[in-house]
N, C-alpha and C positions, 0 to 999 in steps of 0.2 A: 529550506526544504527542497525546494527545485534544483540548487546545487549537488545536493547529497544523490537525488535520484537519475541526473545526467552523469554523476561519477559511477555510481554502480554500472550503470547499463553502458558505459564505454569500458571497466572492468571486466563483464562481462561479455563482453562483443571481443574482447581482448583472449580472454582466453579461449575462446570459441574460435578464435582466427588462429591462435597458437596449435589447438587442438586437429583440427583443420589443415595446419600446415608445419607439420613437424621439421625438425632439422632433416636437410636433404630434399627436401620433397620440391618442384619445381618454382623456380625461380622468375624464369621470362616465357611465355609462350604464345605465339600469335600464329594466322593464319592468314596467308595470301593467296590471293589470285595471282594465279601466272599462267600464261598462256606458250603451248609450245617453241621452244627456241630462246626462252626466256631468262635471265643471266642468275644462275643461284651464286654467291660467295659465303662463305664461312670459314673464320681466319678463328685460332683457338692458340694460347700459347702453354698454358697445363693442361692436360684432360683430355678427354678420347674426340672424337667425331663422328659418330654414328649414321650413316646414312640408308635411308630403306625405301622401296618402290609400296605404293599402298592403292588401293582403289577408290578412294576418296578423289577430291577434283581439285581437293586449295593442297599447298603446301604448309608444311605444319613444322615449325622449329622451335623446341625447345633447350633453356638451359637448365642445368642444376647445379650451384655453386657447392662447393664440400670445403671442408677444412678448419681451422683456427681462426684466420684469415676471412672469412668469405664474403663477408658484409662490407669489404675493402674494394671490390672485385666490381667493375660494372658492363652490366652487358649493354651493348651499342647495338643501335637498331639504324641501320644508314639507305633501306628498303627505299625504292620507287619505283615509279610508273614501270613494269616490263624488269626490274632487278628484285632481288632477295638479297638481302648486303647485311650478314648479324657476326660481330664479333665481341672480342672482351679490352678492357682496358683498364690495366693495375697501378694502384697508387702510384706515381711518380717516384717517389722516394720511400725509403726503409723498408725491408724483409715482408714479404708475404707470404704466408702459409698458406694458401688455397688454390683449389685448381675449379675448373668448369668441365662440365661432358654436356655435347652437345648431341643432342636426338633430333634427327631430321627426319620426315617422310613428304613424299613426292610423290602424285600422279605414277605410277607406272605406264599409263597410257601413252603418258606424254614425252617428249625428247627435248631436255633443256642443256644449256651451257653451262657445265658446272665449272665457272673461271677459275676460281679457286678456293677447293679447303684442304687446310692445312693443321697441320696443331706442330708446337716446335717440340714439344715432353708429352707425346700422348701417342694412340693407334689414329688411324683413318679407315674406317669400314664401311665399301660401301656393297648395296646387294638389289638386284634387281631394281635397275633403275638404266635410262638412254641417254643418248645424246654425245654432245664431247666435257669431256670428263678429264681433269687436272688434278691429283690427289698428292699431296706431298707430308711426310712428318720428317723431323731433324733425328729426336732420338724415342720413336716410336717404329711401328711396321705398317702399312700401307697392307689392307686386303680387297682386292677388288673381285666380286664373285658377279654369276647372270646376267653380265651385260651385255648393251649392244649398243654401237655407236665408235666413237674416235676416243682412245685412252692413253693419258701418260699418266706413268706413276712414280715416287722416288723416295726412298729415305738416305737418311746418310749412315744411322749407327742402328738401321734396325733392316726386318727384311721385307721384301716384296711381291706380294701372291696375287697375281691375274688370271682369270678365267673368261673370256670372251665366250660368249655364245654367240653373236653376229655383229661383223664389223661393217660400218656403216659410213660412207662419208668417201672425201678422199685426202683428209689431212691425216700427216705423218705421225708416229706413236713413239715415243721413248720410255724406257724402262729402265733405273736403274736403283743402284746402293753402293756404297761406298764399302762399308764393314757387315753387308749382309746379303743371303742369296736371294735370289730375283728369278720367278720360274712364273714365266708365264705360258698357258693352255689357250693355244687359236685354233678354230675351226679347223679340219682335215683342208678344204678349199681353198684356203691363204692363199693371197695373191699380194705378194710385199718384194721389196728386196730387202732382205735381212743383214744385218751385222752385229755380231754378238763377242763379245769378250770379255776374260779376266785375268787380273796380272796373278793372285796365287790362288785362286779356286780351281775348282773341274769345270768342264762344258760338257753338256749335253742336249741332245736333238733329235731326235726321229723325224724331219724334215730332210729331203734331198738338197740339202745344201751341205759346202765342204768345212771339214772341222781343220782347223790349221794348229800345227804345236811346234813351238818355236824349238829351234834347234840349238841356241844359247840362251841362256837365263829362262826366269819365268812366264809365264803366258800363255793363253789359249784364245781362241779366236775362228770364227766361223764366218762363211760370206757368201750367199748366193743370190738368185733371185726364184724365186717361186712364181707360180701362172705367170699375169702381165706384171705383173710387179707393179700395181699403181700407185701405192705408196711407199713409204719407208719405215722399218722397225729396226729399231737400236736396243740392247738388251746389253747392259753391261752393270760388272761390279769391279773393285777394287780387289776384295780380300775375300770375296765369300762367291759360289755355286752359282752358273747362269745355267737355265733351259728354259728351251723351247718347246712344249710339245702338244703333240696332237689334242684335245679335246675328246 
């Protein structure tokens, strides 16, 4: 009799966990202290990246696995003392159908290292949030919006959208895309030496700096330096639109 009634009520705890947590619904979610200057990485190889500035104090990273697949799929948690360190790692061998999105939220208050997030088949979004900041996807688009601090950003087969609101620091910023445009928005104030190019796109700039157009073959290309110049910004693509402009 004591068998029959520990099976019901694991039965029912079962479906009550099912119910509770439908398909999609979160997967991994923890909550760290970090304290400013503190190293976040998030590496992703299907599925977006998400990242957002919040007014809470811990940092907050969730996953959600989707697909066929998804219970193949595992999320690593490689965190310590002063790092945030969460990615994914898929079956060794045979086809996988699923991908992961990750939701990230950070202190707005605070200015951390974001080393690296990446995803290789996904976007990277990040929005109000500091620090120095590393964003790259392969065949996604990179959108960097309300920041402030030191930013590169890159994809290869998607495009690339920066908006600075104060640049912070004195380490150097790269921007690029390979088969996509890249338009990044810095403060009127920029103090950089700038170099900007693309072999078949347009250039464009409303910054006093000089636009160059090759007089055989294809190509455009821009170079100056603005205020002191104290660091450096590189702003190029392959095949798609670079600008630079005012904010």
């Amino acid at each position: 009799m004591k068998e029959t009634v520990i099976r019901t009520g694991a039965s029912l705890a079962l479906a009550w966990l099912l119910l509770a947590n439908p398909a999609g619904a979160q997967d991994f979610q923890r909550a760290y202290a970090l304290g400013p200057g503190g190293i976040i990485k998030i590496w992703n190889i299907s599925g977006n990246i998400i990242v957002k500035g919040h007014s809470a104090d811990t940092v907050v990273v969730t996953a959600t696995r989707s697909g066929r697949d998804r219970d193949r799929i595992e999320i690593e948690d490689k965190s310590t003392d002063g790092r945030v360190e969460v990615g994914i790692r898929y079956p060794e061998s045979g086809d996988c159908h699923a991908s992961v999105d990750f939701a990230v939220r950070v202190p707005s208050s605070k200015p951390f290292n974001f080393e690296r997030l990446s995803s290789v088949s996904g976007n990277v979004e990040l929005d109000g949030i500091s620090g120095r900041i590393k964003a790259q996807s392969v065949s996604g688009s990179v959108v960097v919006k309300n920041t402030a601090g030191t930013v590169s950003a890159s994809a290869v087969s998607g495009s690339v959208d920066v908006h600075l609101n104060r640049i912070e620091g004195l380490g150097d910023m790269r921007f690029s895309s390979v088969s996509g445009r890249v338009t990044v928005r810095a403060p009127r104030e920029l103090a950089a030496n700038v170099a900007m190019s693309t072999v078949s796109g347009s250039l464009e700039t409303d910054f006093p700096i000089e636009v160059i157009v090759r007089r055989y073959g294809p190509g455009r290309s821009a170079r100056g330096k603005l205020g002191e110049g104290s660091r450096s910004i590189r702003i190029t693509s392959v095949s798609g639109r670079v600008m630079l402009i005012r904010s």
